[in-house]
ChimeraX commands (.cxc) that place a marker at each C-alpha (Angstrom):
marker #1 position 140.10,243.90,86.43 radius 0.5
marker #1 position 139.94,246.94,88.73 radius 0.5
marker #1 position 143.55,248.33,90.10 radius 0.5
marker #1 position 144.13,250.13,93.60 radius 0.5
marker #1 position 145.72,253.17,93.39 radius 0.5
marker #1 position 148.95,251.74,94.98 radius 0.5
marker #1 position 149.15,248.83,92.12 radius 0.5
marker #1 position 148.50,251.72,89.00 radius 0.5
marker #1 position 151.07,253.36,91.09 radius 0.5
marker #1 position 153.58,250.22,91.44 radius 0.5
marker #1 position 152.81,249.24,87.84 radius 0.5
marker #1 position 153.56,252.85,86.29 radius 0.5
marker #1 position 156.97,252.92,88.36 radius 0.5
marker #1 position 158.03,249.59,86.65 radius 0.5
marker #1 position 156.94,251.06,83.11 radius 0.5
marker #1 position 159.36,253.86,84.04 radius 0.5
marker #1 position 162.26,252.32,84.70 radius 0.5
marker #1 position 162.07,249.34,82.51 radius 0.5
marker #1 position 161.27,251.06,79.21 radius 0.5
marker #1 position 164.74,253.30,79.15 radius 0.5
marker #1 position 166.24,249.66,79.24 radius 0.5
marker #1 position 164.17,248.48,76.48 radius 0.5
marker #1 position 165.59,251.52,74.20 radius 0.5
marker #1 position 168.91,250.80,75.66 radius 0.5
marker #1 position 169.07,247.02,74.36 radius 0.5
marker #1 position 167.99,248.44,71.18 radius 0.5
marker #1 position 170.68,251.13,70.60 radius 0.5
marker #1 position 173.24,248.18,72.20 radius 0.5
marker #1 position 172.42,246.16,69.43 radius 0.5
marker #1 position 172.91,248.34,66.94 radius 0.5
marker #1 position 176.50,249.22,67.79 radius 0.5
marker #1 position 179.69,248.34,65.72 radius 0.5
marker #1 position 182.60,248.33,67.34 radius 0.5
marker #1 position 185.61,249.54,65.40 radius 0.5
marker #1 position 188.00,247.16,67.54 radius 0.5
marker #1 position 187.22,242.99,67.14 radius 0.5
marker #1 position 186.47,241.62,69.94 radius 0.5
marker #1 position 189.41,239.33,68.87 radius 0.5
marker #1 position 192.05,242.45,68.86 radius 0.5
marker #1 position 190.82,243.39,72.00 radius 0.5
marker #1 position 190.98,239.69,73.32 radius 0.5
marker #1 position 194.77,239.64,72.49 radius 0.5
marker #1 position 195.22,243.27,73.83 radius 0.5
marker #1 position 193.85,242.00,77.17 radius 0.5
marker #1 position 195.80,238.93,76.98 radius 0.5
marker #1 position 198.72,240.50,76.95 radius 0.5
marker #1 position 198.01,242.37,79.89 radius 0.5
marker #1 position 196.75,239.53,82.19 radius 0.5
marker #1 position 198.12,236.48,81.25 radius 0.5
marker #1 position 195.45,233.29,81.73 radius 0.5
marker #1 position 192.11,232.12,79.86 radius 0.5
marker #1 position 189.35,234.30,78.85 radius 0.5
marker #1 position 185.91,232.62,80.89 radius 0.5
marker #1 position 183.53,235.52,79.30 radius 0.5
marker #1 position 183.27,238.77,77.86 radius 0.5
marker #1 position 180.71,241.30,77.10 radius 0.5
marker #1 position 180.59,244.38,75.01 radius 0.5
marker #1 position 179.24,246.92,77.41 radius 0.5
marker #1 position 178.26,250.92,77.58 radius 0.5
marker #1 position 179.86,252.10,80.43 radius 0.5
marker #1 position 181.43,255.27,81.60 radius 0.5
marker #1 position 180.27,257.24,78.36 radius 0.5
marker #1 position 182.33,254.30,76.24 radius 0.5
marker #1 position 181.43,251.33,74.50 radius 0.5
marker #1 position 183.95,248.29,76.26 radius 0.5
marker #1 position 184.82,244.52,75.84 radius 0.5
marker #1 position 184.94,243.37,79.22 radius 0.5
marker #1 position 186.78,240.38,79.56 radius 0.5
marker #1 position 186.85,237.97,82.67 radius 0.5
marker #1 position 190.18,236.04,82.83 radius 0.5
marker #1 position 191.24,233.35,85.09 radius 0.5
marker #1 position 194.51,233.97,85.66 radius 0.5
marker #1 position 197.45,232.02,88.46 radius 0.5
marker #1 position 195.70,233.65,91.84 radius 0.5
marker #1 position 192.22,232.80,93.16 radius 0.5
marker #1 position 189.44,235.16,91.46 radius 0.5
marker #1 position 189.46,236.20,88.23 radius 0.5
marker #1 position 191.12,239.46,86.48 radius 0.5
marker #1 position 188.50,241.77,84.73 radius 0.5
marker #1 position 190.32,243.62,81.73 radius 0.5
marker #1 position 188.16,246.11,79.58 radius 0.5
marker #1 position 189.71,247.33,76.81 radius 0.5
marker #1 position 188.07,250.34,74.68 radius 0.5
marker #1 position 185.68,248.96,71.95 radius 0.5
marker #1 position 186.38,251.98,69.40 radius 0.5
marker #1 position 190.21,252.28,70.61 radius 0.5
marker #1 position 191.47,249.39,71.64 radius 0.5
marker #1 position 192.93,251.23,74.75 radius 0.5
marker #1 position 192.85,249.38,78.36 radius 0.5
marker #1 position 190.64,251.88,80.70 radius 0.5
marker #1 position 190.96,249.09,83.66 radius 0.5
marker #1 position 192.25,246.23,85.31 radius 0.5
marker #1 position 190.33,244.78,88.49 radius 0.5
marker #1 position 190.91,241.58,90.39 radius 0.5
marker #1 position 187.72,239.96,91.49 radius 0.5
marker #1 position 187.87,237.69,94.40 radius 0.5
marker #1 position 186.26,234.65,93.68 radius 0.5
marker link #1:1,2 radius 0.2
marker link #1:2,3 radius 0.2
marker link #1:3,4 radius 0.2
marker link #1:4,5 radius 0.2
marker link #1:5,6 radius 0.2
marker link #1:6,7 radius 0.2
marker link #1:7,8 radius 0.2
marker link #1:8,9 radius 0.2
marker link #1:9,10 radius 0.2
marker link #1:10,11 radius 0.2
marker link #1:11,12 radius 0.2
marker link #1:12,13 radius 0.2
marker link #1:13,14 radius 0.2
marker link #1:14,15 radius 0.2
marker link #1:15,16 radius 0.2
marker link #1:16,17 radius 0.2
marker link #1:17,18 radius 0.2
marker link #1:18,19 radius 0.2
marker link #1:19,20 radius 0.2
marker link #1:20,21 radius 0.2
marker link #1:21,22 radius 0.2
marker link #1:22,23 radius 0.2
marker link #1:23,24 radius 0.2
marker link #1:24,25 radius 0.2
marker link #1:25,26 radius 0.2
marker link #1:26,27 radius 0.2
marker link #1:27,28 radius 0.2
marker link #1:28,29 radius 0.2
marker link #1:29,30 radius 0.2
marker link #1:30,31 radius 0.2
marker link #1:31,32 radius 0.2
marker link #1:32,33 radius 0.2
marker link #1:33,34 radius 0.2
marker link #1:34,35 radius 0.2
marker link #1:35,36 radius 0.2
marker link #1:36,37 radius 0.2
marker link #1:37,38 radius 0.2
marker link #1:38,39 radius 0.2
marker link #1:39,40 radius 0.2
marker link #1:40,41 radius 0.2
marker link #1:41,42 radius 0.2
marker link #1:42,43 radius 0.2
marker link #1:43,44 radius 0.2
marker link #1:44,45 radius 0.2
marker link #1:45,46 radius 0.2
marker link #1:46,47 radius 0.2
marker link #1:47,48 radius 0.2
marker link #1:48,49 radius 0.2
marker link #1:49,50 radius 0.2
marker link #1:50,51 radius 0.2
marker link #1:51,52 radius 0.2
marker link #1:52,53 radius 0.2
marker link #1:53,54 radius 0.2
marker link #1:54,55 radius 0.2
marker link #1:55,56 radius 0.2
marker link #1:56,57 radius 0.2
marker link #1:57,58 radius 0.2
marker link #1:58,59 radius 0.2
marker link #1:59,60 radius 0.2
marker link #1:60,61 radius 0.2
marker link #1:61,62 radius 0.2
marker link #1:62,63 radius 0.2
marker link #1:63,64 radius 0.2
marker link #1:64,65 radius 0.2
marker link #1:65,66 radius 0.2
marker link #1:66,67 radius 0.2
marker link #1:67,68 radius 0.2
marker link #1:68,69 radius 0.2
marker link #1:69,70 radius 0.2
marker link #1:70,71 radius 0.2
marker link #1:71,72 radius 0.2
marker link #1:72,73 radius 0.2
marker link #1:73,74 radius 0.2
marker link #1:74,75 radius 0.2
marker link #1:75,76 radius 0.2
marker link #1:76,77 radius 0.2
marker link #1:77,78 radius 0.2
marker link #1:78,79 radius 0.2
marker link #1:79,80 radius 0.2
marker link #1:80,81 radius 0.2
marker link #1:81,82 radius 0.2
marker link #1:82,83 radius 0.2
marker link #1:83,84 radius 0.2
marker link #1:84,85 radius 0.2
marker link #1:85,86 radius 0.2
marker link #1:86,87 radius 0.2
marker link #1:87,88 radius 0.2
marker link #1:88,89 radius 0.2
marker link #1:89,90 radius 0.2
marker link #1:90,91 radius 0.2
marker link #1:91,92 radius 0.2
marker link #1:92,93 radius 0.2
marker link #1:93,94 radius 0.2
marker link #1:94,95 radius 0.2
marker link #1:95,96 radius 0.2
marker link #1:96,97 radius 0.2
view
């Protein structure tokens, strides 16, 4: 199979920005929290009141977070993430739903 130059081109831009992803998922995997994702469950529990619907451990601002989604008594749902090596809140959003 022969490729144009604008498909080599449109498959080498995909190679580029997938394959930082790729390392990424690696080096996610690999991290241990020091904080349980059940302490930081109750620490964002206690500062939005309501049922956890999901959560993720996530790199994000330089920091490795549990972000939790909780459905709380308004319409949308309340997005705590709590610190994953402190246990420190760094934010509280509502999310209209």
């Amino acid at each position: 199979m022969r490729l144009s130059h604008r498909q080599l081109g449109v498959l080498l831009g995909t190679l580029v920005l997938t394959l930082p992803h790729v390392g990424f998922a690696q080096h996610h995997a690999k991290h241990k929290a020091l904080i349980s994702v059940e302490a930081a469950r109750a620490t964002a529990l206690a500062r939005v009141s309501g049922t956890v619907h999901d959560w993720e451990l996530e790199y994000e601002n330089h920091r490795w977070i549990y972000s939790f989604e909780i459905k709380a008594g308004r319409p949308g749902i309340e997005e705590v993430n709590v610190d994953a090596d402190t246990g420190v809140i760094v934010g509280v959003e509502h999310e209209r739903g």
